[in-house]
DRENDO-1510 file (C-alpha; in Angstrom, 1 decimal, always signed):
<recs>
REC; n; res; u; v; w
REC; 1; UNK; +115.0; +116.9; +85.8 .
REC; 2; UNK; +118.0; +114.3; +86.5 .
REC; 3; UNK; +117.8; +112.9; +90.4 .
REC; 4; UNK; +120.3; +111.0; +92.5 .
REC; 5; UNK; +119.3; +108.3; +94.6 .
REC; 6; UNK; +121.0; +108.0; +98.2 .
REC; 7; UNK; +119.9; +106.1; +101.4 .
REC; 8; UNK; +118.3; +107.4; +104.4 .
REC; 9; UNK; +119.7; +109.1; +106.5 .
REC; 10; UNK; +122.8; +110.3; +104.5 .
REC; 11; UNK; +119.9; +112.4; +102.0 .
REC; 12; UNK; +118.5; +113.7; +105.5 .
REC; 13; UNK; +122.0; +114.7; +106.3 .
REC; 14; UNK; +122.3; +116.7; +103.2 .
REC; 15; UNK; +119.0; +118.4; +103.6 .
REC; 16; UNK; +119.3; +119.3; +107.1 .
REC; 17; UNK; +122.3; +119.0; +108.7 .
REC; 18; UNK; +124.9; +120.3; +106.4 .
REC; 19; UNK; +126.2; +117.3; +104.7 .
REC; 20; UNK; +128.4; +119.1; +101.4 .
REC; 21; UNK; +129.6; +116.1; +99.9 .
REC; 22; UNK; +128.4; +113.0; +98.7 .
REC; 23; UNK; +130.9; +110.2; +97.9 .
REC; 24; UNK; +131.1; +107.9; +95.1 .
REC; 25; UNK; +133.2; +105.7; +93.7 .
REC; 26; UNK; +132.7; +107.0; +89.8 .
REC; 27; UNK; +133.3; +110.7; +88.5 .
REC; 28; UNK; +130.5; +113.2; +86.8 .
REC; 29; UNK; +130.5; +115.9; +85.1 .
REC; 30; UNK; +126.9; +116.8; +86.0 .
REC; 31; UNK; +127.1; +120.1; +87.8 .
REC; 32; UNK; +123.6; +122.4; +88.5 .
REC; 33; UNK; +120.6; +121.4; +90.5 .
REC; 34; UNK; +119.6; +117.9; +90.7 .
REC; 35; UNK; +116.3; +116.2; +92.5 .
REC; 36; UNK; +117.6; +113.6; +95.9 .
REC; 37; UNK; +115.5; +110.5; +95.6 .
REC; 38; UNK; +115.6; +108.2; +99.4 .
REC; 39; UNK; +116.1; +104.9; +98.6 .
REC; 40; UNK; +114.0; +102.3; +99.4 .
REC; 41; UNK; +116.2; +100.7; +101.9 .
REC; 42; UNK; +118.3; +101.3; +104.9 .
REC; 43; UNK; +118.6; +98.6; +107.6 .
REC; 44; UNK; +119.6; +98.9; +111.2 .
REC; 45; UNK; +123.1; +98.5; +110.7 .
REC; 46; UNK; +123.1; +101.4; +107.9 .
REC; 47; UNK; +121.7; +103.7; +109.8 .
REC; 48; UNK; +123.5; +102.8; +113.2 .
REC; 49; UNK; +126.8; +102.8; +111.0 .
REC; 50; UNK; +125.8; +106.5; +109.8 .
REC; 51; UNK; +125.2; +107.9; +113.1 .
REC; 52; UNK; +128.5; +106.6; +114.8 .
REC; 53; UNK; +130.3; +107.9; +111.8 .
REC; 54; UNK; +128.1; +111.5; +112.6 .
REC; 55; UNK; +128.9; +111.8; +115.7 .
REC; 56; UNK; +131.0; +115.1; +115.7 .
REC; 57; UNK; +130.4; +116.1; +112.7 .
REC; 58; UNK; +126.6; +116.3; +112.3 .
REC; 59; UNK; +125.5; +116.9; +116.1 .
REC; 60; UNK; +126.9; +120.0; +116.3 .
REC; 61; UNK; +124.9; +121.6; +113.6 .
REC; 62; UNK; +121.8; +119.3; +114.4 .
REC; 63; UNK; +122.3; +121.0; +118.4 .
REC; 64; UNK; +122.7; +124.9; +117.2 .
REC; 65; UNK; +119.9; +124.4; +114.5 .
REC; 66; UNK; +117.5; +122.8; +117.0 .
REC; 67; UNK; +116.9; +119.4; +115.1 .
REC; 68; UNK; +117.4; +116.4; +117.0 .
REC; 69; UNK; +118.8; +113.4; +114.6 .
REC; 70; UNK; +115.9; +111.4; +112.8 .
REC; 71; UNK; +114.9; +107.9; +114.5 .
REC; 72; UNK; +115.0; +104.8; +112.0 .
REC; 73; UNK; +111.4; +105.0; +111.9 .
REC; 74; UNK; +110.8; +108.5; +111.4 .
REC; 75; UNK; +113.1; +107.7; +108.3 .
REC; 76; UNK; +111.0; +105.2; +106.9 .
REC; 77; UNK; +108.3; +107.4; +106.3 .
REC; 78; UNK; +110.6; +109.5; +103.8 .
REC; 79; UNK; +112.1; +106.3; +101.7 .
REC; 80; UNK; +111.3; +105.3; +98.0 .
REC; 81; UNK; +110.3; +108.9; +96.8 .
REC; 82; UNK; +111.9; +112.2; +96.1 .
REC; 83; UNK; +112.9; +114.3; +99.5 .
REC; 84; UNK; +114.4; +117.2; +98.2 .
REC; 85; UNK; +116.8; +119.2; +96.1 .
REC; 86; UNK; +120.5; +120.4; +95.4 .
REC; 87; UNK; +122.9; +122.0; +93.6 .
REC; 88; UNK; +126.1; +120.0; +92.6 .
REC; 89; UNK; +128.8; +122.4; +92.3 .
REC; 90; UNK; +131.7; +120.1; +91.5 .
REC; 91; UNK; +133.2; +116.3; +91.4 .
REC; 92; UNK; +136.8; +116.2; +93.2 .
REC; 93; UNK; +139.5; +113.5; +94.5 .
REC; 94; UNK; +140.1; +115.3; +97.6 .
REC; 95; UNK; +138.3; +117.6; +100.4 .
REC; 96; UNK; +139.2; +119.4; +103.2 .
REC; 97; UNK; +135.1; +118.4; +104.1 .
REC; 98; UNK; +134.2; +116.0; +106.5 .
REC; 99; UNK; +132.4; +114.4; +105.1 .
REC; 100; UNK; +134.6; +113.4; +102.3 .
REC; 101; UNK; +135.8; +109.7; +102.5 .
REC; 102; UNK; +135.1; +108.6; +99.0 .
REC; 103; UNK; +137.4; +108.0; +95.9 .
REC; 104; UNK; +135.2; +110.9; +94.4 .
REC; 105; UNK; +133.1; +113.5; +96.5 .
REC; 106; UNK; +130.0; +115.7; +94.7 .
REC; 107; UNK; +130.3; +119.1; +96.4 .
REC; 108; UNK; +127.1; +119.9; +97.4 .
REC; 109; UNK; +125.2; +123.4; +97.8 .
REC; 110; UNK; +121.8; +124.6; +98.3 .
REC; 111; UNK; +120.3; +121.9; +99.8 .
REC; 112; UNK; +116.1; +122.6; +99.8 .
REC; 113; UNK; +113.9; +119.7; +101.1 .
REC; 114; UNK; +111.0; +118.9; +98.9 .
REC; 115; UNK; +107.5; +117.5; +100.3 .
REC; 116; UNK; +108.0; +113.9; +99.9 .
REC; 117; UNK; +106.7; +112.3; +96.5 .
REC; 118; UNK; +106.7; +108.8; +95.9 .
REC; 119; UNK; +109.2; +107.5; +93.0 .
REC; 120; UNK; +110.9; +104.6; +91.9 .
REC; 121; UNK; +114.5; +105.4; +92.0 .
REC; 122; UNK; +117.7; +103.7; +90.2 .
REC; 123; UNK; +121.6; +103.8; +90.1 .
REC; 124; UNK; +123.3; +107.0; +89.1 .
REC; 125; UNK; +121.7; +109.7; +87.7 .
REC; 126; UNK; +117.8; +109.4; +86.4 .
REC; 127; UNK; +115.7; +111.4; +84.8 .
REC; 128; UNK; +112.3; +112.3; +86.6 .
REC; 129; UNK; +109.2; +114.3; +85.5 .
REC; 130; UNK; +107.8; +117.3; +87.8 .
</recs>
């Protein structure tokens, strides 16, 4: 099954907190479900620069569903392994989402987190066996 690799805690956001698009700077084709892969890495500064940029956008659906926003180190526990599936439903240039803010967005749907499995992940899309 192909899997995308995105850093923690933006592949949280999608599994839990309604995150429907996921920005890139290249286009796919690729539509259907795909495995999420946490990278391996997120500093401080990545994940303080992702909660300011979620503020408004993510705590309100983190308040009504009754999740507080993962800590850094509660992250690091779900990095460098497989957290999770989704369906990508389409590639565009624009969206009203947002969370779009990328020269290309893949609209997200679906989400279902996955107990984690340990995997070594890469750029783009890879392949990994079940």
């Amino acid at each position: 099954m192909k899997a995308l690799s995105i850093r923690q805690p933006w592949a949280w956001l999608i599994l839990n907190a309604g995150k429907d698009v996921e920005n890139r700077d290249w286009k796919t084709s690729l539509r259907g479900p795909v495995l999420l892969h946490a990278s391996k890495t997120m500093t401080h500064a990545d994940y303080e620069a992702c909660v300011i940029f979620c503020m408004g956008i993510a705590d309100k659906i983190c308040f009504d569903a009754g999740l507080g926003f993962p800590s850094f180190e509660e992250l690091q526990s779900q990095m460098g392994g497989i957290v999770g599936q989704v369906e990508i439903t389409d590639c565009v240039d624009q969206s009203a989402s947002a969370w779009f803010c990328g020269e290309h967005g893949l609209v997200l749907a679906n989400p279902k987190p996955l107990p984690f499995k340990p995997c070594r992940g890469m750029l783009k899309f890879f392949e990994v066996k079940l």
